[in-house]
C-alpha positions in Angstrom: -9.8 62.2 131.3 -9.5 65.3 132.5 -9.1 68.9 130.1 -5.6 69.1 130.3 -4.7 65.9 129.9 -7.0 65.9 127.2 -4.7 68.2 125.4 -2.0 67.1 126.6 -2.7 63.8 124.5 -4.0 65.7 121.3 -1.1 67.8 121.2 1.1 64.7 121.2 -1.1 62.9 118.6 -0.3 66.0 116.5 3.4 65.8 117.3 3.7 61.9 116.5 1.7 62.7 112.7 4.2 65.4 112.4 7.0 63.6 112.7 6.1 60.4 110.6 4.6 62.9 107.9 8.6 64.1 108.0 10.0 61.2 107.7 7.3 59.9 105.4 8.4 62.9 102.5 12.2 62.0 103.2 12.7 61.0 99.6 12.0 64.0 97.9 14.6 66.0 100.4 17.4 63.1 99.2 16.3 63.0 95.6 16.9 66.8 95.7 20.5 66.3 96.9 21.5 64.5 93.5 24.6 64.4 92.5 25.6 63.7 96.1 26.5 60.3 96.8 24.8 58.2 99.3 28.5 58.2 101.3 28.6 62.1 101.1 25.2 62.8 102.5 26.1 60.1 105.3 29.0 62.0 106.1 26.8 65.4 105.8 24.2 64.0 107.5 26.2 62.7 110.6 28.1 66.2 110.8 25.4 68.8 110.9 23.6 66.5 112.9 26.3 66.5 115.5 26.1 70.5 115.1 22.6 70.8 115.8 22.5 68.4 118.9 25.5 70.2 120.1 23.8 73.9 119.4 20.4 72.4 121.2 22.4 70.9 124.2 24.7 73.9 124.6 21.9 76.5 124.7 19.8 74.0 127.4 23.4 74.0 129.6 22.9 70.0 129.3 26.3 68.7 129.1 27.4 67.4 132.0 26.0 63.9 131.0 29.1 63.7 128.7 31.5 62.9 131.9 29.2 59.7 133.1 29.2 58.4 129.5 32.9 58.6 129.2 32.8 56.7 132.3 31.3 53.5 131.6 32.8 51.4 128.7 30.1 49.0 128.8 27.6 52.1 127.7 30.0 53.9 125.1 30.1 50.1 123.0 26.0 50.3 122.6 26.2 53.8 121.4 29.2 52.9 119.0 26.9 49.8 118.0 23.9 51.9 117.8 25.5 54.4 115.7 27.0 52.1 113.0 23.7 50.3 112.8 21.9 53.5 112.0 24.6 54.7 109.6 24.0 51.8 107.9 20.0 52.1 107.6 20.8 56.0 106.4 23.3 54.7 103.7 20.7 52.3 102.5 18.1 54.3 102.8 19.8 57.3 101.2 20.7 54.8 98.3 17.6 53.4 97.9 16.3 56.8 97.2 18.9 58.2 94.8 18.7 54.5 92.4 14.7 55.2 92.1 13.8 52.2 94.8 12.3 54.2 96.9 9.4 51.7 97.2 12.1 49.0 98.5 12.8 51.5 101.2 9.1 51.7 101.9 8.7 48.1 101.8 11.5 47.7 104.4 9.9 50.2 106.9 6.3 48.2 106.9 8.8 44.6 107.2 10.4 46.3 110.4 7.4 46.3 113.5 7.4 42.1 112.1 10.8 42.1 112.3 11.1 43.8 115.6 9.1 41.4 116.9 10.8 38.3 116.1 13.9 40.1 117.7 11.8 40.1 120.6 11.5 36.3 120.4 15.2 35.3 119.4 16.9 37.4 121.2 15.1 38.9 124.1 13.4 35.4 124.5 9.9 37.0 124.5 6.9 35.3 124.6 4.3 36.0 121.8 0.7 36.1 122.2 -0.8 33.8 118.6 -1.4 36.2 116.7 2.2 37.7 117.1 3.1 34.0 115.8 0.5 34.6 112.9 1.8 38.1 112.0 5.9 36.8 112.5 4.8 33.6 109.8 3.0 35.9 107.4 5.8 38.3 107.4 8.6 35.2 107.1 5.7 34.2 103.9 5.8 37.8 102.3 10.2 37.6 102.4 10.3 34.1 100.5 7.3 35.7 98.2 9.4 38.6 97.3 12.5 36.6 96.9 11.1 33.8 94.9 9.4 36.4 92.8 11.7 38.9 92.2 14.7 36.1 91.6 16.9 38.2 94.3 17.0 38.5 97.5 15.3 41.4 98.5 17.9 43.4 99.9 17.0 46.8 100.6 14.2 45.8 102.6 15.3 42.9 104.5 18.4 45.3 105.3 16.6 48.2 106.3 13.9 46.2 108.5 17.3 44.4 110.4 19.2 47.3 110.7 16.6 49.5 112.3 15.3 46.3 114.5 18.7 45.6 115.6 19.0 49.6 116.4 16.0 49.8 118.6 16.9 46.5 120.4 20.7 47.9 121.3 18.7 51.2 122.6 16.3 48.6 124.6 19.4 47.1 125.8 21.0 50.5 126.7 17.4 51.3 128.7 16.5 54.6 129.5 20.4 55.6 129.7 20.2 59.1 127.7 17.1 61.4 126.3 16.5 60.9 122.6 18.5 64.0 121.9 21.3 63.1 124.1 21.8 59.5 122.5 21.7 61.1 119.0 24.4 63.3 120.1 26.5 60.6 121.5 25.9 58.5 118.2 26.9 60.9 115.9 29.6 62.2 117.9 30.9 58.4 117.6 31.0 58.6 114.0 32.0 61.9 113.1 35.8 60.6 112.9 34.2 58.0 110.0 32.2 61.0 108.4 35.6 63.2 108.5 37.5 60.6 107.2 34.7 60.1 104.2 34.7 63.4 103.1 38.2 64.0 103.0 38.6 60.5 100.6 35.8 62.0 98.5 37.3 65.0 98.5 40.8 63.7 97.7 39.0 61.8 94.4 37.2 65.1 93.6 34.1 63.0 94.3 32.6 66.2 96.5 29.9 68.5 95.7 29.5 70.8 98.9 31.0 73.6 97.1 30.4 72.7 93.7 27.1 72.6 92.7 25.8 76.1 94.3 24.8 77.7 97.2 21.5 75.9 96.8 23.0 72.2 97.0 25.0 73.5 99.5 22.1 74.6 102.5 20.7 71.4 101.6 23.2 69.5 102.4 23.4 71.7 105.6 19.9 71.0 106.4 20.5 67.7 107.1 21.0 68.2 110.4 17.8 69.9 111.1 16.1 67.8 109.1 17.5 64.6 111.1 17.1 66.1 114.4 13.8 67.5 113.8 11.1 64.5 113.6 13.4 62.9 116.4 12.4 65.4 118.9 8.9 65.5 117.1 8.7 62.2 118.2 10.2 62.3 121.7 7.3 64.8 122.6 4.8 62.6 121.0 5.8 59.4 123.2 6.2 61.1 126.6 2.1 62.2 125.8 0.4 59.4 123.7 -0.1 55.5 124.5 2.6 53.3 122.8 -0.4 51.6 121.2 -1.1 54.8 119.4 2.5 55.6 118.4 2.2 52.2 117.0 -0.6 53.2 114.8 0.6 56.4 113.6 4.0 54.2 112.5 3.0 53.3 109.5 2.1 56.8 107.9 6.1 57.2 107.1 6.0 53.8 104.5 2.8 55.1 103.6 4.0 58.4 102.3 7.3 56.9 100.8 5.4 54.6 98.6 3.4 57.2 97.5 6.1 59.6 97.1 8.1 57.2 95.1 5.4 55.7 93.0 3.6 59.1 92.3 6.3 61.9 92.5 9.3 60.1 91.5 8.2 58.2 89.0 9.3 54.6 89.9 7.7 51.8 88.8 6.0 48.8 91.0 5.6 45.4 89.4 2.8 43.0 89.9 5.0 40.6 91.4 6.1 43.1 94.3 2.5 44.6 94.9 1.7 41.0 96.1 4.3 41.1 98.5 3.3 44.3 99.7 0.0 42.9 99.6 1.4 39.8 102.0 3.2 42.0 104.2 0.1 44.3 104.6 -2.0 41.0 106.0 0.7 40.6 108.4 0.3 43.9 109.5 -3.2 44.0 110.2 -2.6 40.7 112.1 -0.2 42.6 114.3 -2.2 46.0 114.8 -5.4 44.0 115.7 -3.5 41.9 118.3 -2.1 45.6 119.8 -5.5 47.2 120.3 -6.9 44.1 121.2 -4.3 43.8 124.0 -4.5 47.1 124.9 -8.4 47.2 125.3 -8.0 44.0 127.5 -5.4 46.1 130.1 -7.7 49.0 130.4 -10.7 46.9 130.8 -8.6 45.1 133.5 -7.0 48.3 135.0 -10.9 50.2 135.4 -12.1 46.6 136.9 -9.1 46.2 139.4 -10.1 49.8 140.7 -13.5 49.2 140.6 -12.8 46.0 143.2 -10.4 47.6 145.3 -11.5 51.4 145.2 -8.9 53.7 147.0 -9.7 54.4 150.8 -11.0 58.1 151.9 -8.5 60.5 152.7 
């Protein structure tokens, strides 16, 4: 590998770390927003979302995309799929958070590579390689574990794993139609009617607290929007630079950090019965990361043997 390239990758190794760090400390930026609502921060969130994409894309004169997406019907239902699917993982999420089961949330995020997976199988009729199968079983094991266990079906997890499968499959489906930034736009855009219509019911039962519980509670709830469209583009640089293998890896530093967060900073409490799901889950996901590098080891070998047969001819 050549020097720049070289840097090229350690710079978006760096990126991809950043972002799942910022994602990975999410609960402790929506504990702080207490006594918001989970609906109110949506609607918050969504809005000055929508105002930081629209601030980005105005000041890089990348607009005219708007016109073509208009356009085609076909590709204005995925986005309004893929926006209510990831309003719905926020509004989990969010609520998760603010009822002190942050560690469900976290729980959910290390489900969701399994889960993506068997999405790949029902629905994109992928083939899986065994260990997939072995991973995909394990997982199916850890969700009758924790439901068995815990009496109830788990579901914070089991929501948050589907709604962010289901999320990145509609984006697969839509292929590489918009740039990460233009695709959030579009999706919040999409649901800034609901988030209108929220805030003004909230508003109407004095539910509120934009303007009623400081200045402080106030930028925080402004901040959403940086602090949603920040780790998106984070990650957008990391992807265009690092192997998807490696992306893969660094995933699983954002569950990490919100079961540490929530069992160490929050104060929640994990019983035995749950730590042996995680436990489960965990098995699943070494099953799955070994079959990825694995894999990935096997393509390069091939790759460096295929141009070692066939070398390319002299200029």
């Amino acid at each position: 590998m050549n020097p720049g390239a070289d840097d090229d990758v350690r710079r978006g190794t760096g990126y991809g770390f950043l972002a799942y760090g910022i994602w990975g400390l999410f609960p402790l930026y929506f504990a702080s927003l207490e006594p918001s609502g989970p609906f109110e921060i949506l609607a918050h969130r969504i809005l000055w979302t929508l105002a930081v994409c629209a601030l980005i894309l105005l000041v890089r004169r990348d607009l005219g995309w708007i016109r073509g997406v208009l356009g085609r019907p076909r590709l204005l239902a995925g986005i309004t799929v893929a926006g209510l699917l990831i309003a719905a993982n926020w509004t989990i999420y969010v609520l998760a958070v603010l009822t002190g089961r942050t560690y469900e949330a976290a729980l959910g995020y290390f489900l969701n590579p399994i889960v993506t997976v068997a999405l790949g199988v029902l629905v994109l009729r992928e083939r899986l390689r065994p260990l997939q199968w072995v991973a995909v079983g394990i997982g199916a094991v850890a969700s009758v574990w924790l439901a068995v266990a815990g009496g109830v079906i788990p579901w914070i997890p089991l929501t948050l794993a589907f709604s962010f499968g289901l999320y990145g499959l509609t984006k697969k489906k839509l292929g590489a139609s918009l740039t990460a930034m233009r695709s959030l736009a579009a999706e919040t855009t999409v649901l800034s009617p609901v988030a209108l219509v929220v805030l003004l019911v909230l508003s109407a039962q004095g539910a509120t607290t934009f303007t009623t519980d400081g200045p402080g509670h106030t930028a925080l709830l402004v901040l959403a929007g940086v602090v949603t469209a920040g780790p998106l583009l984070l990650f957008a640089a990391a992807a265009r630079r690092i192997p998807l293998v490696t992306v893969g890896l660094i995933q699983f530093i954002t569950p990490v950090l919100q079961l540490l967060v929530g069992v160490t900073l929050l104060g929640e409490h994990v019983s035995g019965r749950l730590w042996i799901g995680f436990g489960i889950v965990w098995v699943a996901l070494v099953v799955l990361t070994y079959d990825s590098l694995a894999t990935a080891h096997a393509s390069r070998r091939a790759l460096r043997a295929s141009r070692v047969e066939c070398p390319e001819p002299p200029v």
